[in-house]
N, C-alpha and C positions, 0 to 999 in steps of 0.2 A: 291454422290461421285462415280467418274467411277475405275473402278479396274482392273486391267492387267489378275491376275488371280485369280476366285473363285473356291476357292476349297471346296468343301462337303464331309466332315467326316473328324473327329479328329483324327485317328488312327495312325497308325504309316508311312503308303504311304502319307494320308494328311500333317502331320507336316514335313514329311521329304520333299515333294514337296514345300511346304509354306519355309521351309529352304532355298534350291536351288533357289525358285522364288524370294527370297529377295535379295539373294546374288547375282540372276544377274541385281539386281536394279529395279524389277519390284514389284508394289503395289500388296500385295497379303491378300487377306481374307478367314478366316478359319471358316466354320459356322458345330456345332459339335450340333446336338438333344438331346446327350447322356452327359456321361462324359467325356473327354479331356482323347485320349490314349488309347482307345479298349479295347478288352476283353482282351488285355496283361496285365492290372492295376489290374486284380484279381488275377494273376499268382503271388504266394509266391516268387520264385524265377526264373530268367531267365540266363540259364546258357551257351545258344547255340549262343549267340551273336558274332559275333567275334571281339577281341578286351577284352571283358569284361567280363573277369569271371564267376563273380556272381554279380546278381543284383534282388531286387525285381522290379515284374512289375509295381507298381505304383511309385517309382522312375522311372525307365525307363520311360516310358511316360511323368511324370511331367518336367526331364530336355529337352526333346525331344519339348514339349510344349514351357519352360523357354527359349530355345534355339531358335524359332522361334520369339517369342514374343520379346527377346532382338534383333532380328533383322529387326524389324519395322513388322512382321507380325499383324494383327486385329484377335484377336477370339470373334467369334460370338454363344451364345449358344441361335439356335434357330432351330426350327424344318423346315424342308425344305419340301416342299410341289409341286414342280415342277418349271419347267423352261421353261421359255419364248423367243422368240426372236424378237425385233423391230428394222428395218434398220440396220441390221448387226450385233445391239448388243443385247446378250445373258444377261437375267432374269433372276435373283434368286430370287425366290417365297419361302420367307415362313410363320411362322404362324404369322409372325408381321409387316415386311416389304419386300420390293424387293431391290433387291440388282444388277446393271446394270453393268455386267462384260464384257471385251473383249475375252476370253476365262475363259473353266473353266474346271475343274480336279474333276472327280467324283471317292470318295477314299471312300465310303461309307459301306464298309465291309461285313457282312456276322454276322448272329448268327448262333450259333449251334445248332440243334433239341434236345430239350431235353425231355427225358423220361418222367416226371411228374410225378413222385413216390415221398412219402412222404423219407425226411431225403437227395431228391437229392439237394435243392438249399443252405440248409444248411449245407450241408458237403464239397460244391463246393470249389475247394483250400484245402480242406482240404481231402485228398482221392478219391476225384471224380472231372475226369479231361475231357475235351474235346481234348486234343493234346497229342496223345503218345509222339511223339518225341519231344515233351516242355520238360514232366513230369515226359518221361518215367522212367532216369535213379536214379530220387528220389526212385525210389519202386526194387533200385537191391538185389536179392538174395529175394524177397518176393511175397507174391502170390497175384497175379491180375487177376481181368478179365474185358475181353472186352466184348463189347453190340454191337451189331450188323450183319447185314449179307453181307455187299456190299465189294468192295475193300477195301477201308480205313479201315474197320474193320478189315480185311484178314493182310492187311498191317502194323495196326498196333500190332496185336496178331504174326505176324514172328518178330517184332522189338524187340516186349517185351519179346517174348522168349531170345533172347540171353544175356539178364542181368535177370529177374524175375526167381523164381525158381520154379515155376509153372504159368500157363494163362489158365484161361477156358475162351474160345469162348463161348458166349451166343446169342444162334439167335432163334426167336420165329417160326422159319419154319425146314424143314427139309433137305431145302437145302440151300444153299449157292447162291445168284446173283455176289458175285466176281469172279475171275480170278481161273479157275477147277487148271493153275499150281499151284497158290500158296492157295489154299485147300490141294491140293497132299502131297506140300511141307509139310505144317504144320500137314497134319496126322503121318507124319514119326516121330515129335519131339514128343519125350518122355516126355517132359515139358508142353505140351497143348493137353488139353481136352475139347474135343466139347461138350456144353449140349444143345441142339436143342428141338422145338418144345417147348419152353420156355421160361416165360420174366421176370421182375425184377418187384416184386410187393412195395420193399420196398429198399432204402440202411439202412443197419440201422449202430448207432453210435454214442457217445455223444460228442465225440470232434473229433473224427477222424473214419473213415470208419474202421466199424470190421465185415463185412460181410453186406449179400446177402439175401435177401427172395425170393427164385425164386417160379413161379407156372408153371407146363408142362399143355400144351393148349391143350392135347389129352386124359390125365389121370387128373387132375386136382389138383393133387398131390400137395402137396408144401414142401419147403425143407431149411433149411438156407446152407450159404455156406460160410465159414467164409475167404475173402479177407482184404488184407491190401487199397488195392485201386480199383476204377472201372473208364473203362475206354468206355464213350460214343460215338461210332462210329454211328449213324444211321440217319446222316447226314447235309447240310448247309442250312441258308435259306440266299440268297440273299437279301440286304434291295432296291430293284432297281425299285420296283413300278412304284413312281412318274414317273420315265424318260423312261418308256415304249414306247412314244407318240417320243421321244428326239432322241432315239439311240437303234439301236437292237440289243434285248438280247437274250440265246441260250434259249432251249426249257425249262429249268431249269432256268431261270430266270436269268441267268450270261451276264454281260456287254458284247459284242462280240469284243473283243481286245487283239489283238497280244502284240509282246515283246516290241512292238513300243509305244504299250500306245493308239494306235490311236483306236478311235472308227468312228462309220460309220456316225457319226455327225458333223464337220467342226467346228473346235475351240475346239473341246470338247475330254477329254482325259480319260481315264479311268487307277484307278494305284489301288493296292491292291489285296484283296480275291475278291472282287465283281466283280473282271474279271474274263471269262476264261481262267485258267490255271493249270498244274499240281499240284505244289506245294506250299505252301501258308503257307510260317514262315515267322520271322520277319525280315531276311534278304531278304527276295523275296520281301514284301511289301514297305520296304526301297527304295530296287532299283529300284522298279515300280516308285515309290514318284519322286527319281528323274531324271529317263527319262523320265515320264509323266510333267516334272516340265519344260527340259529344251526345249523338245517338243512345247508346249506350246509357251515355249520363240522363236522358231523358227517360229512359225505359225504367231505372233506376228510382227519379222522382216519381214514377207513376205507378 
């Protein structure tokens, strides 16, 4: 079966492109490795959506899913292995079959680097978040810290200051790789304390994060630190391997694609976190979805 557009990853840029590509009549297939709906589906509650209050993440994604699926999209749960192209048309390789598409939409997202401390994957949701500005305003008026040393860290320990009622910065160096203004900045707040040259040996907790086992990497010292939540800044990993060969990616392994969606590949579009770009929530990944969707549909009439 030939398909207008295939798209790779479940997430929420995928299901909302697979949305757009049905409704402009075109055959579209959604092939998802993981579970239907991204690391939103672990998120307790999503409250930054606009339109919708409050929602848990794994509703969100399942109607997002339900909504594409009632509109003649194919989900496909298979692992995607690379892509091919024969006489114009574009191959989806994966661990079972190929899939021969006219264009296709790489929405393949991003995991988070995680720590690997005992008590992190078990408390995840539950006190230990990878998104300030998901999470952040669950933890107002309570004391948080963030893990890391680059911007996003930087960035997200100024956010959490202005609702949390303390943030300790946690960075295993003794200095900072983010932005020296917004270091400056957050030395001045009274609410955040830097502990440097130190890393998180444990979260600990039995149903909810109540703190911190830190060790300093120059006294060997170790210390608990008793937080409501912890927040892991210390970076993305792109899932963009396979399509190395396909479309160029930045030195960081990020799809190379503007607001256009367009990548340096012909047919081929890129929507989601796994492109470069600044910001990366779930209304940026939406609208990637569907201007990489209607995109697409243009390349198609042309």
């Amino acid at each position: 079966m030939m398909y207008d557009i295939g798209i790779i990853g479940g997430g929420t840029a995928g299901l909302t492109a697979a949305i757009y590509g049905q409704r402009a009549g075109k055959r579209t297939l959604v092939i998802e490795g993981g579970a239907f709906g991204g690391q939103i589906t672990t998120s307790p509650k999503v409250e930054n959506y606009p339109g919708i209050a409050s929602v848990s993440g794994s509703e969100f994604s399942m109607n997002l899913l339900d909504q594409a699926m009632k509109l003649g999209t194919e989900p496909v749960r298979e692992r995607v292995t690379g892509i091919l192209e024969e006489d114009g048309i574009k191959i989806i390789v994966t661990t079972e079959r190929e899939y021969p598409c006219k264009s296709i939409i790489l929405a393949t997202g991003v995991t988070h680097r995680h720590l690997g401390v005992p008590g992190e994957e078990r408390l995840t949701g539950a006190g230990v978040s990878y998104c300030a500005t998901c999470d952040g305003m669950f933890f107002r008026g309570k004391e948080v810290a963030v893990v890391g040393g680059g911007s996003t860290a930087l960035q997200d320990a100024e956010f959490l200051s202005e609702y949390c009622s303390k943030v300790y910065l946690i960075h295993r160096r003794d200095s900072f790789r983010g932005e020296e203004r917004i270091v400056e900045g957050l030395k001045k707040k009274e609410n955040v304390t830097f502990i440097l040259d130190s890393v998180v040996k444990e979260i600990c907790g039995e149903i909810q994060v109540e703190g911190l086992e830190l060790q300093n990497l120059k006294t060997g010292e170790k210390k608990k630190l008793p937080v409501s939540g912890v927040f892991v800044a210390v970076g993305q990993i792109p899932k963009n391997d396979p399509f190395e060969n396909v479309v160029k990616l930045d030195a960081d392994g990020f799809i190379l694609a503007a607001e256009d969606c367009m990548t340096s590949g012909a047919g081929i579009f890129a929507a989601g976190d796994c492109r470069t770009k600044e910001v990366r929530q779930l209304t940026t990944a939406a609208a990637d979805g569907a201007v990489a969707a209607l995109a697409a549909c243009k390349y198609l009439a042309e």
